[in-house]
Backbone of each chain as nested JSON, in Angstrom:
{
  "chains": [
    {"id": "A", "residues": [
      {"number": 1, "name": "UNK", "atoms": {"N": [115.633, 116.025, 108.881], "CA": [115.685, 115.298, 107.604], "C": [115.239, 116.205, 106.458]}},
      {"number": 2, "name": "UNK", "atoms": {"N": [116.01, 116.16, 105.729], "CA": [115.624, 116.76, 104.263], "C": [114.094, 115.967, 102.861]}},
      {"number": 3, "name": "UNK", "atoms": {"N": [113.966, 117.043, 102.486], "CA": [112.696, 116.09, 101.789], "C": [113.633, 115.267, 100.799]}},
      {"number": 4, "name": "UNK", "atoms": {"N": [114.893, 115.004, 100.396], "CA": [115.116, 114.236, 99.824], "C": [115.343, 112.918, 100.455]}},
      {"number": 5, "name": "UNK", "atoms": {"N": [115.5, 112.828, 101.98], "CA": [115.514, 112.655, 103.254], "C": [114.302, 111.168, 102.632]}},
      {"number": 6, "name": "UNK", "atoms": {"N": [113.039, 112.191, 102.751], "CA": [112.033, 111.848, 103.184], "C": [111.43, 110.763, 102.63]}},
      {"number": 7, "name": "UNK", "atoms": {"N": [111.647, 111.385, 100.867], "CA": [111.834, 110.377, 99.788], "C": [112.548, 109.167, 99.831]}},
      {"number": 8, "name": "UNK", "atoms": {"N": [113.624, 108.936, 100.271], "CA": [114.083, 108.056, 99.731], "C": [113.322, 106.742, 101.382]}},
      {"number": 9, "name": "UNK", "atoms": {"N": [113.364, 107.633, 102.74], "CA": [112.773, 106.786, 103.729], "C": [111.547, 106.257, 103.264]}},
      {"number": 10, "name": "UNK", "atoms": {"N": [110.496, 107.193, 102.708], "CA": [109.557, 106.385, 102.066], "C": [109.482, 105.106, 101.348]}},
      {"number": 11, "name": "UNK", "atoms": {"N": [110.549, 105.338, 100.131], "CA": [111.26, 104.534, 99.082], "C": [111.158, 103.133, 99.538]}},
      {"number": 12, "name": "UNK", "atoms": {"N": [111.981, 103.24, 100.53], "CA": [112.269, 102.002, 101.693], "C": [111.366, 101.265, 102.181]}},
      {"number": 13, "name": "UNK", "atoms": {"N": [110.322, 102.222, 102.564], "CA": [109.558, 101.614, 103.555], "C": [108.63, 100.998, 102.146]}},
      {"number": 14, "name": "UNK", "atoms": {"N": [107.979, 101.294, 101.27], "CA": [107.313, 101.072, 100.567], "C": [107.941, 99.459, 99.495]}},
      {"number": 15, "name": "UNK", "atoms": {"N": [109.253, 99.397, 98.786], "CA": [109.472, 98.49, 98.889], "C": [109.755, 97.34, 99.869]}},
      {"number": 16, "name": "UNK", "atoms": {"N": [110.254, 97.792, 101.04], "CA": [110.037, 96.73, 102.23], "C": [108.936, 96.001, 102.559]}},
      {"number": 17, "name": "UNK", "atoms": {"N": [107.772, 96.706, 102.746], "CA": [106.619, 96.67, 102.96], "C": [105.764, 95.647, 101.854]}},
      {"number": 18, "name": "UNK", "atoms": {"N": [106.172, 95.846, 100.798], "CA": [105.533, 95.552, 99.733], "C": [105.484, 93.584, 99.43]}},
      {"number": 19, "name": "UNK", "atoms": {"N": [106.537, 93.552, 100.327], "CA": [106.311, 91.636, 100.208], "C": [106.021, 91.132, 101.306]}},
      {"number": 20, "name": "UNK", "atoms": {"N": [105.021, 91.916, 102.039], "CA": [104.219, 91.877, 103.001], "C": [102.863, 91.361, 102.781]}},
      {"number": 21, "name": "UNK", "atoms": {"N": [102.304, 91.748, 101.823], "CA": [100.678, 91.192, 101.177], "C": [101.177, 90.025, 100.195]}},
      {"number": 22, "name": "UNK", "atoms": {"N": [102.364, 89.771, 99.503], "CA": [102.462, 88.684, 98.646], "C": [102.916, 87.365, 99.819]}},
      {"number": 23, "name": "UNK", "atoms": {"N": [103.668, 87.556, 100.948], "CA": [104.2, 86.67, 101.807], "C": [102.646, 85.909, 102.362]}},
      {"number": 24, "name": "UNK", "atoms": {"N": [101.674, 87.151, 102.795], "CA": [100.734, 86.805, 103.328], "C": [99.563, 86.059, 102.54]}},
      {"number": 25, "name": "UNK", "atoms": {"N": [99.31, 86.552, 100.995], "CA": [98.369, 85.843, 100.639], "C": [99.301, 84.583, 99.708]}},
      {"number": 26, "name": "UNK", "atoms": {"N": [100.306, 84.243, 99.672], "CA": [100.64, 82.986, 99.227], "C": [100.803, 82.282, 100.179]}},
      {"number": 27, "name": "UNK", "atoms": {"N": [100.923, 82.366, 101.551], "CA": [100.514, 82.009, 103.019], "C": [99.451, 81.434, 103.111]}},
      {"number": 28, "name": "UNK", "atoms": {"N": [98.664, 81.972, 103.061], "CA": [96.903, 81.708, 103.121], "C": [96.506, 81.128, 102.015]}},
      {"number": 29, "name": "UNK", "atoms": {"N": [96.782, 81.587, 100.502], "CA": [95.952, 80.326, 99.835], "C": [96.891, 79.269, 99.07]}},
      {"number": 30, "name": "UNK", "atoms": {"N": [98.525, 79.303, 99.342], "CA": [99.103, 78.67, 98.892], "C": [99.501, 78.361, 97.255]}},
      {"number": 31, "name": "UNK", "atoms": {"N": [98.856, 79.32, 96.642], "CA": [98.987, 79.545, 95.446], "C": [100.141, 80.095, 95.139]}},
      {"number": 32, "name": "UNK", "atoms": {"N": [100.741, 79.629, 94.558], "CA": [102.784, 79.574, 93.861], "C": [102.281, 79.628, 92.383]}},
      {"number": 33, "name": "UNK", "atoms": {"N": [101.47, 79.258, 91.539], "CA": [101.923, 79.332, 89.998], "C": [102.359, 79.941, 89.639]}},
      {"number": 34, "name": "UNK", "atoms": {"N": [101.93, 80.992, 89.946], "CA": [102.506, 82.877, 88.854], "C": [103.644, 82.963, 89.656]}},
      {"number": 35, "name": "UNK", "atoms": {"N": [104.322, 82.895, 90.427], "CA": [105.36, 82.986, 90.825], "C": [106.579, 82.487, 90.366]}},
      {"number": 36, "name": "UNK", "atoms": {"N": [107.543, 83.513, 90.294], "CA": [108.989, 82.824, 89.515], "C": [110.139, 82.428, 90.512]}},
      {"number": 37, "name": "UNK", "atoms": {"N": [110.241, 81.045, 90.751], "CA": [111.358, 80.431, 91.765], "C": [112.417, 81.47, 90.869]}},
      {"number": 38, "name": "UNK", "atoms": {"N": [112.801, 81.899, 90.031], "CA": [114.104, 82.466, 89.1], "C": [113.907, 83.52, 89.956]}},
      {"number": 39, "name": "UNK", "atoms": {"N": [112.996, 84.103, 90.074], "CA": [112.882, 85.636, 90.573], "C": [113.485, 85.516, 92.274]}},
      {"number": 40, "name": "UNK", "atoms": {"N": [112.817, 84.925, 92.594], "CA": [112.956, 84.591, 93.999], "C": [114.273, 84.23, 94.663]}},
      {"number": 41, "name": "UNK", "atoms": {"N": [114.739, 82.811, 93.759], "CA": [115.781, 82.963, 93.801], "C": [117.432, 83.964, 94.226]}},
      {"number": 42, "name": "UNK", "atoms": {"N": [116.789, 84.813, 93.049], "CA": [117.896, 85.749, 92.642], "C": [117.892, 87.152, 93.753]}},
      {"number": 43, "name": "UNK", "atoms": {"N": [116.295, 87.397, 94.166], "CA": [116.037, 88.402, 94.928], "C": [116.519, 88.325, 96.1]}},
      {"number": 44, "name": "UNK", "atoms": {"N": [116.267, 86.941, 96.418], "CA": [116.689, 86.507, 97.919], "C": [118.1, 86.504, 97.819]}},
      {"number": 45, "name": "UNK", "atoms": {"N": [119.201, 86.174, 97.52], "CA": [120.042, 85.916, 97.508], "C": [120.955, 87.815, 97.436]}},
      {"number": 46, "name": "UNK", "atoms": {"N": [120.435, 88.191, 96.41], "CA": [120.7, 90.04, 96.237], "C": [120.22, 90.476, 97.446]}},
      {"number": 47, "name": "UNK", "atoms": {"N": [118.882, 90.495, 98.202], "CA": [118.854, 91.303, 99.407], "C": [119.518, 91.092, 100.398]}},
      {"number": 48, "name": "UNK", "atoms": {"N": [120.096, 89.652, 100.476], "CA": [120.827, 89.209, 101.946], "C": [122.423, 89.448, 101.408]}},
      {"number": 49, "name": "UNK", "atoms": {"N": [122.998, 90.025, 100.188], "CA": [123.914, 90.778, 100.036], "C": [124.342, 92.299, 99.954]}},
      {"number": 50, "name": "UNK", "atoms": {"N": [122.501, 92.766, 100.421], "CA": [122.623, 93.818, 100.647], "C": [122.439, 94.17, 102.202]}},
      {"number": 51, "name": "UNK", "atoms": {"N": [121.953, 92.692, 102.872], "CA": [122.312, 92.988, 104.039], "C": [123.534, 93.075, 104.905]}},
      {"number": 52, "name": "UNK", "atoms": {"N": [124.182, 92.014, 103.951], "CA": [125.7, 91.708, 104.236], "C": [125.999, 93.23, 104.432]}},
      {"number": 53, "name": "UNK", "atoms": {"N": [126.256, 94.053, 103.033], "CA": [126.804, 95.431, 102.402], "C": [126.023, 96.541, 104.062]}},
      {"number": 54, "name": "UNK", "atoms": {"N": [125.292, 95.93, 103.992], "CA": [124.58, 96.938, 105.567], "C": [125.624, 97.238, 106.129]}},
      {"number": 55, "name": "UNK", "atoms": {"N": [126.056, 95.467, 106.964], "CA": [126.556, 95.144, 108.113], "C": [128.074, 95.494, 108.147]}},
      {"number": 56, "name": "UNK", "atoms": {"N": [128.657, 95.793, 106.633], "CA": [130.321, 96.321, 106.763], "C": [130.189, 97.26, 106.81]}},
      {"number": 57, "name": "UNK", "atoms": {"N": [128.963, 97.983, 106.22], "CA": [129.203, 99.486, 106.496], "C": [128.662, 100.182, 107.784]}},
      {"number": 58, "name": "UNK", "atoms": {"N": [127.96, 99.407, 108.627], "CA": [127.224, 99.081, 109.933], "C": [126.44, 100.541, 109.221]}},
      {"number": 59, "name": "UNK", "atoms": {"N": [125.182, 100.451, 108.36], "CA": [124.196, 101.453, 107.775], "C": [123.186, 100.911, 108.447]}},
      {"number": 60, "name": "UNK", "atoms": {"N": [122.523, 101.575, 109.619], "CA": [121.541, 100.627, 110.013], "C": [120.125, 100.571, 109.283]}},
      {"number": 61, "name": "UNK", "atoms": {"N": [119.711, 101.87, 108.451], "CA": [118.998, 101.468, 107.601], "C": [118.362, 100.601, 106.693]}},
      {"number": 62, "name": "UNK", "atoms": {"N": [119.567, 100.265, 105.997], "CA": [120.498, 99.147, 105.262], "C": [119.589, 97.757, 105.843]}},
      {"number": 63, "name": "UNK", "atoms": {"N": [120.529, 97.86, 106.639], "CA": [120.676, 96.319, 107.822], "C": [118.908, 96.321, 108.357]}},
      {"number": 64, "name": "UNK", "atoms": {"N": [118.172, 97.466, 108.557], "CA": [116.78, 97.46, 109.434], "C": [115.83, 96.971, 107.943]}},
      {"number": 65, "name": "UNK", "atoms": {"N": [115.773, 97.366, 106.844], "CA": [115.444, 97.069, 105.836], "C": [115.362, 95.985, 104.857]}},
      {"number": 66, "name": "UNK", "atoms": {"N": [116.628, 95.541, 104.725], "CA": [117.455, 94.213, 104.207], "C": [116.807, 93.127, 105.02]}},
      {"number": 67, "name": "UNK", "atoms": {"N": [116.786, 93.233, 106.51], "CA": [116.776, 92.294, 107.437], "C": [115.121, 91.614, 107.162]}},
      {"number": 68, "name": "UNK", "atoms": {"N": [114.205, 92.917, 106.774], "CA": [113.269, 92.381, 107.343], "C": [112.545, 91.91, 105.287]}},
      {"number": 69, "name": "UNK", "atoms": {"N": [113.424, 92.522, 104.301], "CA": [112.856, 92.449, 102.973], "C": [113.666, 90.543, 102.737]}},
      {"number": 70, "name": "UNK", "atoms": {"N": [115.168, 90.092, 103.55], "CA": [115.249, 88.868, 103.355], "C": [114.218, 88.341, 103.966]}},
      {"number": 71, "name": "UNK", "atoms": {"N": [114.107, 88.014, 104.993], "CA": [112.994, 87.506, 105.613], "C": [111.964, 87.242, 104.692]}},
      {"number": 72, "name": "UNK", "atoms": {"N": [111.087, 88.097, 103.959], "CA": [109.834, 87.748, 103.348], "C": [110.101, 87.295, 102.601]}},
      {"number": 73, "name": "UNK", "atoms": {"N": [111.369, 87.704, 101.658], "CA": [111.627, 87.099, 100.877], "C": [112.35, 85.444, 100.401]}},
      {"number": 74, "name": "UNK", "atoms": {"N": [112.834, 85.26, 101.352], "CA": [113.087, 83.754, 101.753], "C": [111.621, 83.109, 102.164]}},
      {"number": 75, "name": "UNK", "atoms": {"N": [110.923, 83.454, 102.848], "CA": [109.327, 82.804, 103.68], "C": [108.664, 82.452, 101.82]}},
      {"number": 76, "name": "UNK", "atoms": {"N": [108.724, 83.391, 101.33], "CA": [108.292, 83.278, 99.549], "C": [108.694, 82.549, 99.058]}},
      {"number": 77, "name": "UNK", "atoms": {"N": [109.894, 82.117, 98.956], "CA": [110.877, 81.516, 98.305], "C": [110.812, 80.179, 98.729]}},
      {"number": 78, "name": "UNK", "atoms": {"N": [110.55, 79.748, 100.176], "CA": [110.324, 78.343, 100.748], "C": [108.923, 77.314, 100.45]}},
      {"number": 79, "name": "UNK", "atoms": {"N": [107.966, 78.835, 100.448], "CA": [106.757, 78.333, 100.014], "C": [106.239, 78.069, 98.869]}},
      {"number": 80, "name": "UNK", "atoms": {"N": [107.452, 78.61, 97.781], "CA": [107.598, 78.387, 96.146], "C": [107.768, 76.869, 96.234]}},
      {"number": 81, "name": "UNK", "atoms": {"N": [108.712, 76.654, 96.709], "CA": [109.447, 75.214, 96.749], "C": [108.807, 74.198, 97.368]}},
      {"number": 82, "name": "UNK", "atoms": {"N": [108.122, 74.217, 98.387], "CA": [107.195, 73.233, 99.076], "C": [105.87, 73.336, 98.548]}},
      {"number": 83, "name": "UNK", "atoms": {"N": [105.193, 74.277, 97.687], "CA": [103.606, 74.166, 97.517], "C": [103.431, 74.027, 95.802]}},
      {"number": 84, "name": "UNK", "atoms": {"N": [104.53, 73.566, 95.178], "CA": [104.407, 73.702, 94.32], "C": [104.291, 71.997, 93.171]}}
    ]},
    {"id": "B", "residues": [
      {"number": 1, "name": "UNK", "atoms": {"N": [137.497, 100.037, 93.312], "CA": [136.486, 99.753, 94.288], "C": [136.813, 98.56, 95.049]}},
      {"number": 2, "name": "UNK", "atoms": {"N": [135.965, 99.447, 96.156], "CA": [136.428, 98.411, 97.375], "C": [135.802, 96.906, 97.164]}},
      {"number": 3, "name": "UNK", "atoms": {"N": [135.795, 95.721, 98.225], "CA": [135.056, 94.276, 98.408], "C": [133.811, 94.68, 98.448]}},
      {"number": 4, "name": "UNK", "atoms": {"N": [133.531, 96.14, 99.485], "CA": [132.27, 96.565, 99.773], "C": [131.589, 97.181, 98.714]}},
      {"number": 5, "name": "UNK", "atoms": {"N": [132.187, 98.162, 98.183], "CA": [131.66, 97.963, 97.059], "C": [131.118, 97.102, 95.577]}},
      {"number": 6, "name": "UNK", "atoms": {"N": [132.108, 95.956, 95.839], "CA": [131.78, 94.678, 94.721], "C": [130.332, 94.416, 95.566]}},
      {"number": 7, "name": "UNK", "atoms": {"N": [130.435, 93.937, 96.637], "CA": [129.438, 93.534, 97.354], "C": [128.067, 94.388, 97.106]}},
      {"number": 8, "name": "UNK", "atoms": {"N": [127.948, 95.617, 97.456], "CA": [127.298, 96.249, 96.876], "C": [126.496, 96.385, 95.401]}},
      {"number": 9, "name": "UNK", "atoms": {"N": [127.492, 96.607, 94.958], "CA": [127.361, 96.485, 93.087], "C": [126.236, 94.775, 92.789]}},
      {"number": 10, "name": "UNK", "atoms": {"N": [126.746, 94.167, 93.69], "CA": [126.555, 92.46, 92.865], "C": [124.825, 92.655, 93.427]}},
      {"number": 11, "name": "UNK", "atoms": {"N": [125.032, 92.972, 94.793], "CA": [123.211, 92.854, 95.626], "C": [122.596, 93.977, 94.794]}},
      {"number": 12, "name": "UNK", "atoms": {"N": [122.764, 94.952, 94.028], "CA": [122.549, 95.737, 93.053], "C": [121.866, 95.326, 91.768]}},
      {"number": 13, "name": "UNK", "atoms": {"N": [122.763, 94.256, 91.602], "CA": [122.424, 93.543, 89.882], "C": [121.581, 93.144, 90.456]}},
      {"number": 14, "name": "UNK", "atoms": {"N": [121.791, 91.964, 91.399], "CA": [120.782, 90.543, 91.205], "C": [119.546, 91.25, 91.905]}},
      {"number": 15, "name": "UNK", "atoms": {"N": [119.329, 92.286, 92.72], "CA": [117.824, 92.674, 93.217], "C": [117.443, 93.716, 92.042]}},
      {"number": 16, "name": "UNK", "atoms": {"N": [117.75, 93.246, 90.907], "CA": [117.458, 94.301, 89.527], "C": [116.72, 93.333, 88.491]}},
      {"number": 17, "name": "UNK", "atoms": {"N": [117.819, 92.415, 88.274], "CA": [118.148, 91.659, 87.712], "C": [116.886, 90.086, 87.969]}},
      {"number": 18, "name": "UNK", "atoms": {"N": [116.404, 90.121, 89.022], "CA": [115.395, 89.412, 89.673], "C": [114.04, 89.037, 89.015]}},
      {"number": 19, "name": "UNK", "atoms": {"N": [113.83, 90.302, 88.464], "CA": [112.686, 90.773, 87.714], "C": [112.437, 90.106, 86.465]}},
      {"number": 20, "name": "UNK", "atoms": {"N": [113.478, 90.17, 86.136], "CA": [113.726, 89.677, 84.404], "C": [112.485, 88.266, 84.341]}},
      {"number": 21, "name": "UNK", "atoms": {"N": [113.153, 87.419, 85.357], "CA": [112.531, 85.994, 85.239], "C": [111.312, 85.709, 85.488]}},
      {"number": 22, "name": "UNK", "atoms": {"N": [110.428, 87.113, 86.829], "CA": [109.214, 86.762, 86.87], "C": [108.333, 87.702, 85.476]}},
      {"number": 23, "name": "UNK", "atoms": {"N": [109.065, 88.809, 84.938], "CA": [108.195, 89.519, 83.93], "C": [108.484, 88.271, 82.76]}},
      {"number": 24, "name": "UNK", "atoms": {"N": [109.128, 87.368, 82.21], "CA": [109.521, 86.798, 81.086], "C": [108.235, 85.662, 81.244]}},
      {"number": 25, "name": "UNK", "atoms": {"N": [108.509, 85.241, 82.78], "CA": [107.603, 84.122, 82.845], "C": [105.698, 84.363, 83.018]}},
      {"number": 26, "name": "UNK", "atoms": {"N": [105.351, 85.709, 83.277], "CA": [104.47, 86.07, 83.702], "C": [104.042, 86.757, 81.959]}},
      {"number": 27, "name": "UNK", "atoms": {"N": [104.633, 87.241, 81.364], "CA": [104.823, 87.316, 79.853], "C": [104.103, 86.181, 79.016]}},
      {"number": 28, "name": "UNK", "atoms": {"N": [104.819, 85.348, 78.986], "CA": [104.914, 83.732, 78.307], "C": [103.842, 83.229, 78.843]}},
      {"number": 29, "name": "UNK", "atoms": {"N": [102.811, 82.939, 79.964], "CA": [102.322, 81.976, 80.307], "C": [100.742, 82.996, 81.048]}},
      {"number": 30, "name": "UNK", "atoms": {"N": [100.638, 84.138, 80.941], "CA": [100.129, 84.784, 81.389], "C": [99.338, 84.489, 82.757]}},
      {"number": 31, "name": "UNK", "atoms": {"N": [100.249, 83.859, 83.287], "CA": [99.545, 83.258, 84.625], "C": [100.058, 83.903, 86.3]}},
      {"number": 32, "name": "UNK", "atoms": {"N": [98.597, 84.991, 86.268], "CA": [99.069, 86.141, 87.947], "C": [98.209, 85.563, 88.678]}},
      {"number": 33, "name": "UNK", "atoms": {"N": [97.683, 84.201, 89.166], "CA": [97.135, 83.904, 89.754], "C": [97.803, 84.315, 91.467]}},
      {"number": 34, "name": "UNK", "atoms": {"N": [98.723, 83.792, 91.168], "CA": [99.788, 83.452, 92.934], "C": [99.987, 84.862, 93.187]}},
      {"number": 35, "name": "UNK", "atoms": {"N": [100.43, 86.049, 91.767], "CA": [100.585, 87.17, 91.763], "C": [100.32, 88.085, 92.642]}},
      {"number": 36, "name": "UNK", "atoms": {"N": [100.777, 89.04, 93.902], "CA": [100.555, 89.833, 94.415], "C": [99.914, 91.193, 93.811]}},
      {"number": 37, "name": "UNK", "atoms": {"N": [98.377, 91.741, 93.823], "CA": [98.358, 93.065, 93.111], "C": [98.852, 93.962, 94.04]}},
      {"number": 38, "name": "UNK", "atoms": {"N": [98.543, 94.017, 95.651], "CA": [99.406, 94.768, 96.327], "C": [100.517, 94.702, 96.56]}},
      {"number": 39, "name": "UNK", "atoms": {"N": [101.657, 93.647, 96.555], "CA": [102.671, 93.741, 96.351], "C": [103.342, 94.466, 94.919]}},
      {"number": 40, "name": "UNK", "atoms": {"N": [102.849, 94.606, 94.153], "CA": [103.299, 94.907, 92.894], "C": [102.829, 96.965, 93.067]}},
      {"number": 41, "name": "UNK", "atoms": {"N": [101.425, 96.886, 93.472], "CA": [100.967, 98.229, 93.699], "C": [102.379, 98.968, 94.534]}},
      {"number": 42, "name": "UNK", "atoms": {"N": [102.078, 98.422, 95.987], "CA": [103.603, 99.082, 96.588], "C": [104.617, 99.25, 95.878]}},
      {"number": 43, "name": "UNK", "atoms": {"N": [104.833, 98.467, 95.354], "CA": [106.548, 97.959, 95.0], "C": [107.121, 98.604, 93.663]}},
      {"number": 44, "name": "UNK", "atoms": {"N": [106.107, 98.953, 92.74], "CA": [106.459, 99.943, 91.745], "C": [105.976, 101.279, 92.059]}},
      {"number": 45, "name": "UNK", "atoms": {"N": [105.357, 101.63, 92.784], "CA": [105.18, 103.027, 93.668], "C": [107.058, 103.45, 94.458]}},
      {"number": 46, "name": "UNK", "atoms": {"N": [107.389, 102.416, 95.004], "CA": [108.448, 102.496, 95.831], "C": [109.784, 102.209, 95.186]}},
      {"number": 47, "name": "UNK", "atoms": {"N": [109.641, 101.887, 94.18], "CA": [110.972, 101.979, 93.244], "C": [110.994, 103.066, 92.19]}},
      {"number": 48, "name": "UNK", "atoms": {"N": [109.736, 103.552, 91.725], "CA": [109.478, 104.862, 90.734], "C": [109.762, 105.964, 92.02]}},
      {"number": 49, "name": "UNK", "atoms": {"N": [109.626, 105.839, 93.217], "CA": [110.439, 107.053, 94.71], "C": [111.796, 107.226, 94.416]}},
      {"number": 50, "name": "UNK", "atoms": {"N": [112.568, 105.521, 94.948], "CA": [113.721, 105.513, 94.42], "C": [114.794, 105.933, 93.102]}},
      {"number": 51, "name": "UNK", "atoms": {"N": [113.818, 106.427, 92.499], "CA": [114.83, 106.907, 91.27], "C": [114.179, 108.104, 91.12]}},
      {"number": 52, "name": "UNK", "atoms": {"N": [113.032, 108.945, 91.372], "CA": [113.194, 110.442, 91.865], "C": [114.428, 110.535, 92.985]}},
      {"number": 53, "name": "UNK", "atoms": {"N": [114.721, 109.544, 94.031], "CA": [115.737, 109.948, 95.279], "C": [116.815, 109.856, 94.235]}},
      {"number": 54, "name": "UNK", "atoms": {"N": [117.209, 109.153, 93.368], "CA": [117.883, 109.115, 92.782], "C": [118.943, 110.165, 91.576]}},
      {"number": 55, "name": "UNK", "atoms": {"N": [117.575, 110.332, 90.893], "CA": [117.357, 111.9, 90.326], "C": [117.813, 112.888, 91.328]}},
      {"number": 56, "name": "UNK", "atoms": {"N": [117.441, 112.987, 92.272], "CA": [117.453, 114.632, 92.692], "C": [118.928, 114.684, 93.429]}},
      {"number": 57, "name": "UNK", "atoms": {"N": [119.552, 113.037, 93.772], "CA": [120.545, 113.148, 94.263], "C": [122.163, 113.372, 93.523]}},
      {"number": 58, "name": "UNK", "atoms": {"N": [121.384, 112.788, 92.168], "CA": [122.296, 112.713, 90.54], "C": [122.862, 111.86, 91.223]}},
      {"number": 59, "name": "UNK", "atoms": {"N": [122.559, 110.744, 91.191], "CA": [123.38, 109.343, 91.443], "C": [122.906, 108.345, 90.744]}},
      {"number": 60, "name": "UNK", "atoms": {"N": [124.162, 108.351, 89.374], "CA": [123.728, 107.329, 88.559], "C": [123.368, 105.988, 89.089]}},
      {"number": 61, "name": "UNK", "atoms": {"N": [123.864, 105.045, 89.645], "CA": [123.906, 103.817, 90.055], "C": [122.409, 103.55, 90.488]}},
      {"number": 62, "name": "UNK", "atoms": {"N": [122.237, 104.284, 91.435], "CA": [120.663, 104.448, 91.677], "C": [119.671, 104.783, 90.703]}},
      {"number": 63, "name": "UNK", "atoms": {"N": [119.741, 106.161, 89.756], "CA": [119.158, 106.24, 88.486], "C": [118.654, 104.781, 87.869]}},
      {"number": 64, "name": "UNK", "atoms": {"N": [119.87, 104.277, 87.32], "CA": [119.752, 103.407, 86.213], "C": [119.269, 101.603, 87.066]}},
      {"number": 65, "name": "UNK", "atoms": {"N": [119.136, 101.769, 88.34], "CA": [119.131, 99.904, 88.693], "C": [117.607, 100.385, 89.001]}},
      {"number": 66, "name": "UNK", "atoms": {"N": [117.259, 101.743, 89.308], "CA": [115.454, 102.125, 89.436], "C": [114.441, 102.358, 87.89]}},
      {"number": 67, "name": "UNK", "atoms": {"N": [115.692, 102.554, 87.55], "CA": [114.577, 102.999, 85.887], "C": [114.376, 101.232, 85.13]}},
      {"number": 68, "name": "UNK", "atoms": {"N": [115.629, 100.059, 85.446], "CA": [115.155, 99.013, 84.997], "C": [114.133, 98.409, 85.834]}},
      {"number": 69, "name": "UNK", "atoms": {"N": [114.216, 98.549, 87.318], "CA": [113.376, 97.76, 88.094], "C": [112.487, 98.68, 87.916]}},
      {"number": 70, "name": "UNK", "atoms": {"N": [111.993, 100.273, 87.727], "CA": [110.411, 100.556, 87.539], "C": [109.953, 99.716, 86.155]}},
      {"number": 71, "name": "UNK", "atoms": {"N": [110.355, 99.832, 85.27], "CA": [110.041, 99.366, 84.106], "C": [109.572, 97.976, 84.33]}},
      {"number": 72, "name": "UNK", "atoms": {"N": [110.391, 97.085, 85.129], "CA": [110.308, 95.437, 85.329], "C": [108.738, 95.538, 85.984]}},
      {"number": 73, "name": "UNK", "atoms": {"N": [108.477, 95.897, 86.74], "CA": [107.859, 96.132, 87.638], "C": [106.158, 96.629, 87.525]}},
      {"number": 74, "name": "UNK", "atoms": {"N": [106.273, 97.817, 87.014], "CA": [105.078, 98.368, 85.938], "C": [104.797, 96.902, 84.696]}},
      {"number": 75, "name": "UNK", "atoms": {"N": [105.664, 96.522, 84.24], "CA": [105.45, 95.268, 83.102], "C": [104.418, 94.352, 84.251]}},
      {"number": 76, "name": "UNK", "atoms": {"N": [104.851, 94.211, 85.161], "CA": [103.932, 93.101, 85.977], "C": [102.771, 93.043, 86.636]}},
      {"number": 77, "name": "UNK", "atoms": {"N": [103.256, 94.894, 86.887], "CA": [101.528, 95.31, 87.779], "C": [100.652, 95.372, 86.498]}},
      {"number": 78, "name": "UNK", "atoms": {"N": [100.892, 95.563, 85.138], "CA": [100.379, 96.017, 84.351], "C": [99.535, 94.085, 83.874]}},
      {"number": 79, "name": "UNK", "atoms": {"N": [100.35, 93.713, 83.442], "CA": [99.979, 92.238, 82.913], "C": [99.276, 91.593, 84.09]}},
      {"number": 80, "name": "UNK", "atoms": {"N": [99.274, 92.063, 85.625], "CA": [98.655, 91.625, 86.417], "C": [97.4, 91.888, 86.447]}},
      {"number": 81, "name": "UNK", "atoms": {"N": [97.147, 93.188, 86.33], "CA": [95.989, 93.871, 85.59], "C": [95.185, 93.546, 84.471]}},
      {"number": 82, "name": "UNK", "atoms": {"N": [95.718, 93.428, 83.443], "CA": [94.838, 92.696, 82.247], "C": [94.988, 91.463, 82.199]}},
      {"number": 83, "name": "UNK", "atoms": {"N": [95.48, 90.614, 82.763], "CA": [95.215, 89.119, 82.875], "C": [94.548, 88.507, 83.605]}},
      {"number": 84, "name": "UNK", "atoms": {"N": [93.878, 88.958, 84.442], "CA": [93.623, 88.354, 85.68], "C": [92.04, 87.883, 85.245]}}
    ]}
  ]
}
């Protein structure tokens, strides 16, 4: 892998990762105010078209990434809607 | 351009485009209670990556959907920061 390689795997992992502590502490204390159903909305709906975009291009990156950034991002998005 | 590419392009906007509604609303109402600071810490760390990968690869598309989402992004870790 090239360090541009390296960068962009980071990239990935770091936004992936990153709705990992918001999934978990709106989990635990159920706090939705500051949160934007608009945002959520729109995010969720864009990442699971970028999972789609994975799966035609069978990028498993893509698809390993997407898969797991819908996920949190829907779990967010449900708990917007029910705790609010 | 191909379907895959529309497809592409669209999960492009709207995971860009996402932002708009929680920085407008997090703006207006100054309320980061629900707010992730580590999600936001990661997540503009990992999109300011993405557009160095971007940069070094000279790929506009990437350039320009990372320079709005760092910007979106920094707006939130930042207001998350002095509001809290």
């Amino acid at each position: 892998m090239t360090l541009i390689d390296w960068i962009g795997s980071f990239a990935a992992f770091l936004t992936t990762a990153s709705f990992i502590p918001q999934a978990w502490q709106t989990f635990r204390t159920r706090d939705v105010s500051g949160i934007s159903l608009g945002m959520y909305s729109l995010f969720t709906v864009g990442v699971a078209l970028w999972l789609i975009y994975g799966i035609l291009l069978m990028a498993w990156p893509i698809i390993i990434a997407n898969t797991i950034t819908t996920s949190l991002a829907l779990m967010i998005l449900v708990m917007k809607l029910r705790y609010r």
